[in-house]
C-alpha positions in Angstrom: -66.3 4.3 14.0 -64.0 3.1 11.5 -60.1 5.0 12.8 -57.5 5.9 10.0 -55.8 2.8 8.4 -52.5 2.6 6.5 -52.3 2.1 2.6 -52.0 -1.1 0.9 -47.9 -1.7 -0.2 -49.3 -1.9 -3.5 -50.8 1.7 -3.7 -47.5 3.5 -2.4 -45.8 2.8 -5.7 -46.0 6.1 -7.9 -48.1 5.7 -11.2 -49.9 8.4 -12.9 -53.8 8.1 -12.6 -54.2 7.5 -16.8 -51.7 4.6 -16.7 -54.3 2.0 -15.2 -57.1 3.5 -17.6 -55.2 3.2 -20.7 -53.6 -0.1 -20.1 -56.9 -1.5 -21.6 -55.4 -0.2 -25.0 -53.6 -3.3 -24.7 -56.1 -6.2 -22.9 -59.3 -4.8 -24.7 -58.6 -2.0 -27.8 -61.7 -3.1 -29.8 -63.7 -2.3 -26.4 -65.9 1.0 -26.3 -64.8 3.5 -23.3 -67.3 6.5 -24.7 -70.2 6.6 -26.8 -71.2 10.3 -27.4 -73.9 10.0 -29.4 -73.3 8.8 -32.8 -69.6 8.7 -31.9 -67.8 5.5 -30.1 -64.5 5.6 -29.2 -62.3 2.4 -28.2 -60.0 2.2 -25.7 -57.4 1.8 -28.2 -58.7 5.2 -29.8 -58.8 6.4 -26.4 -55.1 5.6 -25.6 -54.2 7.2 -29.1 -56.3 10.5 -28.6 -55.1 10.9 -25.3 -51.4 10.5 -25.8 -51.5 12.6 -29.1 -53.6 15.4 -26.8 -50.9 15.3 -24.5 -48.1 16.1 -27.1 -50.0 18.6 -28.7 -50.7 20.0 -24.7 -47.0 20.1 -24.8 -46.0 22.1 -28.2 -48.5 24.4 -27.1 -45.9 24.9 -23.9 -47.8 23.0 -21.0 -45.6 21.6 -18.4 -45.9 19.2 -15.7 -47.5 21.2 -12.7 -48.9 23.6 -14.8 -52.6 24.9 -14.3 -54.7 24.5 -17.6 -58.3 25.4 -17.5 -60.9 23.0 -19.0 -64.3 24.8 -19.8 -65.6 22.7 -22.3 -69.3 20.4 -22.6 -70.1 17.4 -21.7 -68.5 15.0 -24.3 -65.7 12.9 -25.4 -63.2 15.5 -26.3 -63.8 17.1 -22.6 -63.1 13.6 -21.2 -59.6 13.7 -23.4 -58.6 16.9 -22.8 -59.0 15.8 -18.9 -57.0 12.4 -19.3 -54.3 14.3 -21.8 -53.8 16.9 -18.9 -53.3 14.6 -16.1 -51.0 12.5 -18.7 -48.6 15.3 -19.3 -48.4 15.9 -15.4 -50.1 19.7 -15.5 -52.9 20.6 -13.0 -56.8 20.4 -14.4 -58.8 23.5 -13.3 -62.5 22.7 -14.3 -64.6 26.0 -15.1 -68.4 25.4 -15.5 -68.9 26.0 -18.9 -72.9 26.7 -17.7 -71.9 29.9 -15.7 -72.1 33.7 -16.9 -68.9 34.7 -18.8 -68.3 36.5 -15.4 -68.1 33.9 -13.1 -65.6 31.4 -15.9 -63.6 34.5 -16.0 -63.2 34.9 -12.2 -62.0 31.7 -12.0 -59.8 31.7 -14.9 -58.0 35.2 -12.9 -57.8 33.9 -9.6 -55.9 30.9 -10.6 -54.0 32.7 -13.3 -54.4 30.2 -15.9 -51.3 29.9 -18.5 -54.0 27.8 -21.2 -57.4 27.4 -21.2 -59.5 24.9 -23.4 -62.3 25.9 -24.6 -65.7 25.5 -26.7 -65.5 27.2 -30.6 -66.4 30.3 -30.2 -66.4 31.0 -26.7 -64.0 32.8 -25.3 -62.8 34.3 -21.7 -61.4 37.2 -21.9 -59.0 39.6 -23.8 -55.9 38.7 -21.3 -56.8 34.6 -20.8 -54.7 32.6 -23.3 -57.3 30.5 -24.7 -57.5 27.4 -27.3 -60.5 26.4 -28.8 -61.5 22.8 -29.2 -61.8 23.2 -33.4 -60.6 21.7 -36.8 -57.2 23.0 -36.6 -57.3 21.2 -32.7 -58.6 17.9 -34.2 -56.2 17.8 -37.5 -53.0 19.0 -34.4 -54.2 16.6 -32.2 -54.4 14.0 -34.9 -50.6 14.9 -36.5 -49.1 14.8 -33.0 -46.7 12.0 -31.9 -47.5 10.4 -28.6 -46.0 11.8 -25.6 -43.1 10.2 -24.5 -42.7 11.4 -20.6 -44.7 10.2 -18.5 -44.3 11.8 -14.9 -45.3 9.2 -12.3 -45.3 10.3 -8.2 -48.8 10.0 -6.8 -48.4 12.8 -5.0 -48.4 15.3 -7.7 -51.2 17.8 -8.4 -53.9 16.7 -11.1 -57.0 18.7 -10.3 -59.0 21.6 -8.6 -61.8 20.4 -7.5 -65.0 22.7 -7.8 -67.6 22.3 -4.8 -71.3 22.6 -6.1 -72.5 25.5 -4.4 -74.4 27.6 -5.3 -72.1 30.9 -5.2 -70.2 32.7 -8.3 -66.9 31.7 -7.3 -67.1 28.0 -6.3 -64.8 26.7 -3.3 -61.7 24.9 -4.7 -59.5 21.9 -3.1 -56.2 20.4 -4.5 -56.4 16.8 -5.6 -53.1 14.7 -6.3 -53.4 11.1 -8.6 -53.4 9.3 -5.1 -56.7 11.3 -4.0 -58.7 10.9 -7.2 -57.7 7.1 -7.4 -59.1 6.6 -3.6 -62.3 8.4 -4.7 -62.2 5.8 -7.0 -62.1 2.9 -5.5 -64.6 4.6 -2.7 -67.3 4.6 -5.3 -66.7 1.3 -6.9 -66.9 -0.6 -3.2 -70.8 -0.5 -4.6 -70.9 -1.2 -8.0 -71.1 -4.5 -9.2 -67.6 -5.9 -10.6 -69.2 -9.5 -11.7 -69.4 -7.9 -15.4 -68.7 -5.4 -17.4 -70.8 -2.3 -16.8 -72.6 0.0 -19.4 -73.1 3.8 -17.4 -74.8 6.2 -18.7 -73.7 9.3 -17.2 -75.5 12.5 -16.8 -73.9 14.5 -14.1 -71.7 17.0 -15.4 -68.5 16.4 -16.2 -67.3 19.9 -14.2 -69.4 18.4 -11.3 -66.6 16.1 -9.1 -69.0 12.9 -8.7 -69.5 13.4 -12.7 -65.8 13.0 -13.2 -64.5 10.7 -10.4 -67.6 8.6 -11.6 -66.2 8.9 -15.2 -63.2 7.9 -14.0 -63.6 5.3 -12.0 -65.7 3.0 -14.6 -63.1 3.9 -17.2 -60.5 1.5 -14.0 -62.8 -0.7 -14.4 -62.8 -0.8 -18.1 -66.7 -0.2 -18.6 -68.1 1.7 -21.4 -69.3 5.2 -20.5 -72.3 6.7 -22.5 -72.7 10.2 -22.2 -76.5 11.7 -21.9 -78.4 14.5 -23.9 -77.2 17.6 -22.8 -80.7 18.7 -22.0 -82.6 15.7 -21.3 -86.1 14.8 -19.7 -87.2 12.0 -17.5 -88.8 10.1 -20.8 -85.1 10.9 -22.8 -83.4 9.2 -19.9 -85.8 6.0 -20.0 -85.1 5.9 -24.0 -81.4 6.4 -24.1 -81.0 3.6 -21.3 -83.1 0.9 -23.2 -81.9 1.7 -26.1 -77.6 1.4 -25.2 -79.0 -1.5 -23.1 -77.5 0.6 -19.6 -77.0 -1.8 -16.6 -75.4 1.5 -14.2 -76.1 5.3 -13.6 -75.5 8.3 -11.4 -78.1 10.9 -11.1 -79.4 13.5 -8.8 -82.4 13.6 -7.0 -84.5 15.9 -9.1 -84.3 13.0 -11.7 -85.3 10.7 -9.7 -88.3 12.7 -8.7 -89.6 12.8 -12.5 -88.8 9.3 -13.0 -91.1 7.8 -9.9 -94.3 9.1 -11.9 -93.1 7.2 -15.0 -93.9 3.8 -13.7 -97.2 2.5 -14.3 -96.9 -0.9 -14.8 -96.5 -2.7 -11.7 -92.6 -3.7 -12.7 -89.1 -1.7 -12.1 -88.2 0.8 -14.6 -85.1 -0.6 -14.8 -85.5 -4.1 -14.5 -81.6 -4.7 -15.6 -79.6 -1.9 -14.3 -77.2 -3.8 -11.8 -76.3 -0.4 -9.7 -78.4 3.3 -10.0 -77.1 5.6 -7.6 -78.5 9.2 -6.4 -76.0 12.2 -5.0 -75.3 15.6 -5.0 -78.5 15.9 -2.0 -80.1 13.4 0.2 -83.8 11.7 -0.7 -86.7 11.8 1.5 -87.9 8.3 3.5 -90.4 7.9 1.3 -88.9 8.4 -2.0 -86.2 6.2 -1.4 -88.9 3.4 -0.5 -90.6 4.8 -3.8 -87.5 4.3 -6.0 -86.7 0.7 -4.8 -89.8 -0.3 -5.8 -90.5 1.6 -8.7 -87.1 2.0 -10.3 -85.3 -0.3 -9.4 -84.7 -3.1 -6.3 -81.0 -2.1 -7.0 -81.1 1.8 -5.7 -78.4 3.3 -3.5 -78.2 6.4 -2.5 -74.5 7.9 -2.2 -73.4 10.9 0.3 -70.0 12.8 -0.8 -67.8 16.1 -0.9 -65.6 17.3 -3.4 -63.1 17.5 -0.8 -63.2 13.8 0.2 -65.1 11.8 -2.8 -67.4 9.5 -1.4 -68.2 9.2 2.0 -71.2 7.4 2.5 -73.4 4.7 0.7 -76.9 3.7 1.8 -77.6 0.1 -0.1 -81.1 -1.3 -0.6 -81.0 -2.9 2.6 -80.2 0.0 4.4 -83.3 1.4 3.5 -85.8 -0.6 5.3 -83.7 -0.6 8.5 -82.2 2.9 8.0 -84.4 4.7 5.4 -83.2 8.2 7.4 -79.8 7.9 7.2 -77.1 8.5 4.1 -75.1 5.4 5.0 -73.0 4.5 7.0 -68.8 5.2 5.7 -66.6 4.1 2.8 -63.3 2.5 4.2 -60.1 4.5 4.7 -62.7 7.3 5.7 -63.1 8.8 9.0 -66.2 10.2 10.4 -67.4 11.8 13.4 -69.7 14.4 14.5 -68.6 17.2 16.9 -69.7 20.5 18.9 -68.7 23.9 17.8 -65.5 23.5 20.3 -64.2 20.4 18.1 -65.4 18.2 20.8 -66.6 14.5 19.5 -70.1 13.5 20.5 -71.7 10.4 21.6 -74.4 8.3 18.9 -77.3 10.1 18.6 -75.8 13.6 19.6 -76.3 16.3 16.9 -73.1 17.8 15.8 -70.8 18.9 13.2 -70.3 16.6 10.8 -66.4 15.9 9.7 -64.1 13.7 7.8 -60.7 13.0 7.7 -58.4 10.1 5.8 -55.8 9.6 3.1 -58.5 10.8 0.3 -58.7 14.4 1.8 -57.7 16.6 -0.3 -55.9 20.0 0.6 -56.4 23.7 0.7 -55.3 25.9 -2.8 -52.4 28.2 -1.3 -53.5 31.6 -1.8 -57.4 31.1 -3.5 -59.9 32.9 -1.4 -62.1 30.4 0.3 -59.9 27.4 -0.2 -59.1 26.8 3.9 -63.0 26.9 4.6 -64.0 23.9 6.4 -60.6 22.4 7.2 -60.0 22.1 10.3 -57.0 20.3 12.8 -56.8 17.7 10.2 -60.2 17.2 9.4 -62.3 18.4 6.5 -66.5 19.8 7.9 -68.7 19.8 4.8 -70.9 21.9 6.4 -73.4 19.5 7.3 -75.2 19.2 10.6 -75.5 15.3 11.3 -75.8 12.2 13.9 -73.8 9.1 13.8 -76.2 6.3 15.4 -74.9 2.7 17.5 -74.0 1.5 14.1 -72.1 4.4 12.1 -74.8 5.3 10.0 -74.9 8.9 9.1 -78.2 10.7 9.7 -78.5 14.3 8.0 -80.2 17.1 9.8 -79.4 19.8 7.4 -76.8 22.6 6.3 -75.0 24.4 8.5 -75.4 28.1 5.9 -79.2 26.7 5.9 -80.6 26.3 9.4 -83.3 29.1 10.2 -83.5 30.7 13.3 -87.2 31.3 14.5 -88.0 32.8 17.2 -84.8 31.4 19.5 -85.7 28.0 17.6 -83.6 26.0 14.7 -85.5 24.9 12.0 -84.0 22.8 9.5 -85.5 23.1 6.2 -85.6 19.5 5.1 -88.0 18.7 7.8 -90.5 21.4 6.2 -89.4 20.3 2.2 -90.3 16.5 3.3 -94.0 17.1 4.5 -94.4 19.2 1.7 -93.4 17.1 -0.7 -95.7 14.3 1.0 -98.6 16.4 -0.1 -99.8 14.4 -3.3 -99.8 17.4 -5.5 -96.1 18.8 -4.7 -93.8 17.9 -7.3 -90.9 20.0 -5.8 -90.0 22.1 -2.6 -87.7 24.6 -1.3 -87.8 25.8 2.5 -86.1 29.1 2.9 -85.2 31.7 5.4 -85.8 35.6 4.8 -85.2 38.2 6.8 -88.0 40.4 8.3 -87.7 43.9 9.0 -87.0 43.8 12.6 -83.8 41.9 11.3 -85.4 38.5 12.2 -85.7 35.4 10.4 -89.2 33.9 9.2 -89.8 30.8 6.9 -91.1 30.6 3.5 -91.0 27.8 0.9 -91.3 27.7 -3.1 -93.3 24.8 -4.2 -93.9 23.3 -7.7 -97.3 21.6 -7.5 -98.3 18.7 -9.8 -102.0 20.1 -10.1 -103.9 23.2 -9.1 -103.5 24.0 -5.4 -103.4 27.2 -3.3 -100.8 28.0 -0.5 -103.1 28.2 1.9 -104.7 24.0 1.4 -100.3 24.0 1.5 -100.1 25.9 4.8 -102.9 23.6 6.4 -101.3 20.8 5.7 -97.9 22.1 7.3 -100.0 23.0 10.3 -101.7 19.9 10.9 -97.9 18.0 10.6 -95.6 20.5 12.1 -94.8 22.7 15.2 -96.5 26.1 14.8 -93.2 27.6 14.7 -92.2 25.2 11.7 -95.0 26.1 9.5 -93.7 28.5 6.4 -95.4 31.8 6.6 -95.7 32.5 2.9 -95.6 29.6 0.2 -95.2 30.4 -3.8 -96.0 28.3 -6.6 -94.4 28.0 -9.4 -93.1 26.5 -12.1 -89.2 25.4 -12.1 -86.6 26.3 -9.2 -83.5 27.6 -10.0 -80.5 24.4 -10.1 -76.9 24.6 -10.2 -75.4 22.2 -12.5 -74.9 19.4 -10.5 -78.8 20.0 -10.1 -79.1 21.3 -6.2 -81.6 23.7 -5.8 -79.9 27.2 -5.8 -81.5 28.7 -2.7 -78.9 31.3 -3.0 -81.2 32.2 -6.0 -84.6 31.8 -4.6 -83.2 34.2 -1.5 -81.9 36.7 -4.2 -85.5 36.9 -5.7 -87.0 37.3 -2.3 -85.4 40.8 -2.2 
């Protein structure tokens, strides 16, 4: 396993994050950096907008270190508000702007936001100082003069990162310019650098990967097209022929209602140079599936919001190691331990935990922030082996095992044989709790044709332990999805009771 390693001389300097981004106002301005929808922005627009958002940050009395709340859609003005605020040196606190007014407004009081930026006509709250992204922004934005200051020490605060779970108040960490940069360059260890990449991005921006993604094509200085804010597999197929994409990041329910797509024999994407799945792991099979039908060019990618990227599993990884997530991105630690802390040999089932200069810390005084770090390390929460070779192999959540009669049952094992079943489209394994205060499994399963739990319950049985096999199963026809597009099985529990 790889063991902690020292930073490059050249990384210790200070620099604030946007100064390597908008440097290509100067080597390529004519250059498109965002095309949201009919609108393209240059990088020398991009520069402009950003610098003039950042003075107009500052006349509305932002400061370096300052918290300011962005809750605003996917597009280009969300991605400047984000660069402006990490500019002027002030703290980004991403709230979803797909959660109940409820849950933005939690998160706007328990960080006691001085500003937040918002969507016309939405608001947060009668005591949440609020500014809406409008005309009179655009015309004050365009008016401003650019920001002069630029504070520079890597080890400044720039963001709060949001986990995507699935509760109302997400888990928050504190990322400097030095952590988001190593995210950076984490994620770009697998994407082609022989030429210029166009992305098309559809995870949301609130969502980490969304951003440090974002990001860390906009280093690169690759053009970044932003999806249809509801969009299908057949929208996704258009909009990437049509802007000519050669790169994406999507989640695994896309990639599920692409595989059906392909009918002709050939890739999907016969000239993508890098598409990349995250936010949960695939199933053997469909990452087999995807190589072949979407593209010989898949990889599937393993991260926290805590530590960006941790693990990458490249095309060839998937006919030796099709179980695994990958094996680690350098200047990353890994191990797997016992509930004592204790390291375990390959193969052993443990706690899986991370630890390196990316890690990002704790949120003094938020509820929830310390959870999962530990003596230096960071556990996700996942329950994982490390083989001979330092690949990571998943077993499940910690919050998710089920325990069945004095057995664990993992629910991916149950979710993978069901979705082998031809007509499964989708699956969910679940525990509920019986009246005798015991736990029994059930699953939620959205079938591609008419089928009855019970053909669903035979199949189990003939592929798994008696113990294993889900004692109810439901049909039907969408699962509930956070928005980075995880099943919310906080949701399907809820609806249980």
């Amino acid at each position: 396993m790889p063991s902690e390693k020292r930073l490059p001389p050249n990384l210790v300097r200070n620099m604030n994050l946007t100064e390597p981004i908008l440097r290509y106002a100067r080597l390529q301005p004519k250059q498109a950096a965002v095309i949201d929808g009919a609108r393209t922005i240059t990088y020398g627009e991009l520069a402009d907008l950003v610098r003039r958002t950042a003075a107009h940050l500052r006349a509305l009395d932002v400061r370096p270190g300052q918290q300011v709340g962005i809750c605003l859609r996917d597009n280009w003005y969300h991605i400047v508000a984000f660069l402006a605020v990490a500019r002027l040196g002030a703290v980004a606190v991403q709230i979803d702007w797909r959660s109940r007014a409820e849950e933005r407004l939690r998160v706007a009081t328990a960080f006691a936001l001085g500003l937040t930026i918002i969507e016309r006509g939405e608001e947060l709250g009668p005591r949440i100082r609020t500014v809406p992204v409008d005309e009179e922004w655009h015309l004050a934005v365009a008016s401003a003069p650019h920001l002069a200051e630029l504070p520079d020490d890597w080890s400044s605060p720039l963001a709060a990162l949001a986990s995507s779970g699935t509760t109302g108040m997400p888990k928050f960490t504190l990322a400097t310019h030095l952590h988001l940069y190593l995210h950076c360059a984490a994620y770009l260890e697998v994407v082609p650098s022989t030429k210029q990449q166009r992305v098309l991005l559809t995870l949301p921006l609130y969502f980490s990967a969304g951003r440090m993604a974002c990001l860390a094509h906009f280093l690169r200085g690759d053009t970044i097209i932003l999806g249809p804010a509801l969009f299908t597999a057949a929208e996704y197929v258009d909009v990437a022929a049509r802007h000519q994409v050669t790169a994406g990041f999507i989640v695994p329910s896309l990639v599920r209602e692409l595989l059906p797509i392909q009918q002709t024999g050939k890739p999907l994407f016969p000239d993508m140079q890098i598409l990349i799945s995250g936010g949960a792991p695939l199933f053997v099979e469909e990452k087999r599936e995807a190589l072949r039908k979407l593209t010989p060019r898949f990889h599937e990618m393993y991260g926290t919001a805590a530590t960006g990227p941790v693990a990458s599993l490249r095309p060839e990884d998937m006919v030796e190691r099709p179980t695994s997530v990958g094996r680690p991105f350098s200047l990353l630690d890994i191990d797997v331990a016992d509930d004592d802390g204790r390291p375990l040999v390959a193969g052993e089932a443990g706690r899986l935990r991370c630890r390196g200069p990316g890690l990002t810390s704790p949120i003094a005084g938020l509820e929830g922030s310390k959870q999962g770090f530990e003596n230096g390390w960071h556990y996700p929460g996942e329950i994982a082996a490390l083989d001979s070779r330092g690949y990571i192999h998943l077993q499940g959540r910690t919050s998710e095992v089920i325990f069945r009669g004095g057995a664990k049952i993992f629910p991916t094992e149950v979710e993978a044989v069901l979705l082998d079943h031809e007509a499964v489209a989708d699956a969910a394994a679940i525990g509920r709790k019986t009246a005798a205060n015991e736990e029994e499994l059930v699953a939620f399963v959205i079938a591609r044709r008419a089928i009855t739990p019970g053909e669903l319950i035979g199949h189990c049985r003939a592929r798994l332990s008696p113990y294993k096999v889900p004692r109810n199963i439901y049909i039907v026809s969408e699962l509930p999805r956070t928005s980075s597009g995880k099943i919310n099985k906080r949701a399907l529990t809820e609806n249980l009771k």
